[in-house]
N, C-alpha and C positions, 0 to 999 in steps of 0.2 A: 206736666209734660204729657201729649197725646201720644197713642199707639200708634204706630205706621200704617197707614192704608195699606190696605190688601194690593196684592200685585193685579194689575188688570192682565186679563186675557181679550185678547182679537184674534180673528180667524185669518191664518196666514194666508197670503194671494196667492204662494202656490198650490198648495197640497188643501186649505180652508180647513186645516186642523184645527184647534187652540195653539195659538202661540204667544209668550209672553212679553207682553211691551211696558220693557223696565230695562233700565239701562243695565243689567245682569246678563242680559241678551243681547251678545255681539251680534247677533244677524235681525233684529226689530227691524220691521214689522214683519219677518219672516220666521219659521219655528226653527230651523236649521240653512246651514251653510248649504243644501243639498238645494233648497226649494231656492236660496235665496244665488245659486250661480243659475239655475236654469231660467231663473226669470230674468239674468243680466244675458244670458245665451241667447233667449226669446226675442228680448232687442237688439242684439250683435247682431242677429240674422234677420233684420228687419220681422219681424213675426209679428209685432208691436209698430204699429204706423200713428202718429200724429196726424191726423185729416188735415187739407191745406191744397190750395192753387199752386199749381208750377209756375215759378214766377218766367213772364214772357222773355223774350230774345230783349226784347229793346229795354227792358227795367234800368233804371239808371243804379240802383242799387246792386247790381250782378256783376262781382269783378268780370275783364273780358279774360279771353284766353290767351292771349299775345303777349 
């Protein structure tokens, strides 16, 4: 039988602490529930934008508003 690999460390996206990504870690890939609601806060409030075209008036893809 092999030994269990060591637990990996990644630098959380909020804080770029060490944080532990192993399923032990309810908040992966973040170090805590603290870094990991501000970064869901970050894009609630648009903070965080996906780049992209406004799609035109006439897109046939654009439900209308009627």
């Amino acid at each position: 039988m092999t030994a269990p690999a060591a637990a990996r460390r990644v630098p959380c996206p909020g804080c770029k602490g060490p944080a532990l990504y192993d399923p032990s870690n309810r908040w992966r890939p973040f170090c805590s529930e603290r870094c990991r609601s501000a970064d869901l806060g970050a894009w609630a409030s648009e903070q965080f934008r996906v780049p992209g075209d406004a799609p035109s008036d006439d897109d046939p893809n654009v439900p209308s508003a009627h």
